[in-house]
C-alpha positions in Angstrom: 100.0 4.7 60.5 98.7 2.8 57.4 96.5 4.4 55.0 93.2 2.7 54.8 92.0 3.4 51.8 95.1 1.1 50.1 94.0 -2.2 52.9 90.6 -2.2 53.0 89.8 -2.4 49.0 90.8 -5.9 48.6 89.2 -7.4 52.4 85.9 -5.7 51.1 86.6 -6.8 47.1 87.2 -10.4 49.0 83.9 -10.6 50.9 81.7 -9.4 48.6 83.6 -12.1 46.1 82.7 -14.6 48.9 79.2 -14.0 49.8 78.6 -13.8 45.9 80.0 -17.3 45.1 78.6 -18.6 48.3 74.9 -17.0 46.8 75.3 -17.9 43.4 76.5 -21.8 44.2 72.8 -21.9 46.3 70.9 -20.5 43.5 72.7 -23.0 41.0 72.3 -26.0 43.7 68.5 -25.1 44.1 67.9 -25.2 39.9 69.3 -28.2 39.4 68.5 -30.2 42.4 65.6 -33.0 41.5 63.0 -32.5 43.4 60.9 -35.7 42.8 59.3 -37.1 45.7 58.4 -41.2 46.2 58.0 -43.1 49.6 61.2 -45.3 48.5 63.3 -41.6 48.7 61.5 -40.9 52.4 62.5 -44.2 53.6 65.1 -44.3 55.8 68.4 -46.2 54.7 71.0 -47.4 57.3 73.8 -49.6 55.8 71.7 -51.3 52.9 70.1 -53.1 55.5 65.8 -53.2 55.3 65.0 -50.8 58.2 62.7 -52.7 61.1 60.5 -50.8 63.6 59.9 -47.6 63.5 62.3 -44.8 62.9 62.1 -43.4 66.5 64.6 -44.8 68.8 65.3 -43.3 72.4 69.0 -42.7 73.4 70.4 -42.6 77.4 71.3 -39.2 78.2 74.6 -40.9 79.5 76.2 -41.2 76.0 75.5 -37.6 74.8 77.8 -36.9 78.4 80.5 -39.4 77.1 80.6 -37.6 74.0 80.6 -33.8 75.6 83.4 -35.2 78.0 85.3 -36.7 74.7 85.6 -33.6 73.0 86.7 -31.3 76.0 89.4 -33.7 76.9 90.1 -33.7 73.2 89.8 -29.8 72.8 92.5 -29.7 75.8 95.1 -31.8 74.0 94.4 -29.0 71.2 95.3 -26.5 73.9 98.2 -28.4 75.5 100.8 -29.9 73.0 101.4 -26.0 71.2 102.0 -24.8 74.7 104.4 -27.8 75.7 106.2 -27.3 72.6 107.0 -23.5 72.9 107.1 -23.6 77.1 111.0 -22.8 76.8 109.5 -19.3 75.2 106.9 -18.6 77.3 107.0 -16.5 80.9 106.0 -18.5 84.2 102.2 -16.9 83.9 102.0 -18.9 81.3 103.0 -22.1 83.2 100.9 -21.3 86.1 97.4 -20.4 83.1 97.8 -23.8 82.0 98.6 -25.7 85.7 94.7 -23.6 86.3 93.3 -24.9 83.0 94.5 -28.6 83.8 93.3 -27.8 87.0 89.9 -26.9 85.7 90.0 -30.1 84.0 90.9 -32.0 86.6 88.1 -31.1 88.4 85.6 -31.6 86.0 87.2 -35.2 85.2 86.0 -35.6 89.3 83.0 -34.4 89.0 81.9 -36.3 86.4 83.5 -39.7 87.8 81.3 -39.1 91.0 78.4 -39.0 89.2 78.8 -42.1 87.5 79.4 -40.3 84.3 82.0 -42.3 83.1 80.8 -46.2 83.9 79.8 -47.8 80.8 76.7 -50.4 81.0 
């Protein structure tokens, strides 16, 4: 059994170290920010291009879905080339986890084509 008083020194000496440069760099970042004001600094700037209308502009719900569908199938490709590459190592659970993740997937891939999730207009 390890003795803790030897490990946990330098994780504590490391936070503390941490939070204080995290603190400090605020407190720095806050002195020396400008803070001067105008209505040319409020304006809004896309792409050097003059702004027309007004900043408020509605989105359809339908991309935020695309998106949210993006990143899981991207999160599972995360998941699913590691486990490809060591599969000679692994048991058959681990097979059989990921057949019921792709599975999972699979089913939410359906679920979202029925509802007309994934036609673009």
């Amino acid at each position: 059994m390890p003795d803790y008083t030897t490990v946990y020194p330098p994780i504590i000496a490391a936070t503390i170290l941490g939070i204080a440069f995290i603190a400090i760099t605020l407190f720095l970042a806050s002195l020396l920010a400008p803070r001067v004001k105008s209505e040319k600094k409020a304006e809004t700037y896309e792409c050097g291009m003059v702004p027309l209308g007004t900043n408020w502009a509605q989105m359809n719900i339908r991309y935020y879905f695309f998106a949210i569908l993006f990143l899981i199938f991207e999160i599972e490709a995360v998941f699913l080339f590691p486990w490809a590459v060591t599969l000679k190592e692994l048991s058959a659970v681990a097979f059989y986890e990921m057949m019921l993740f792709l599975g999972i997937l699979l089913f939410g891939l359906a679920y979202a084509w029925r509802k007309g999730l994934l036609a673009w207009e």
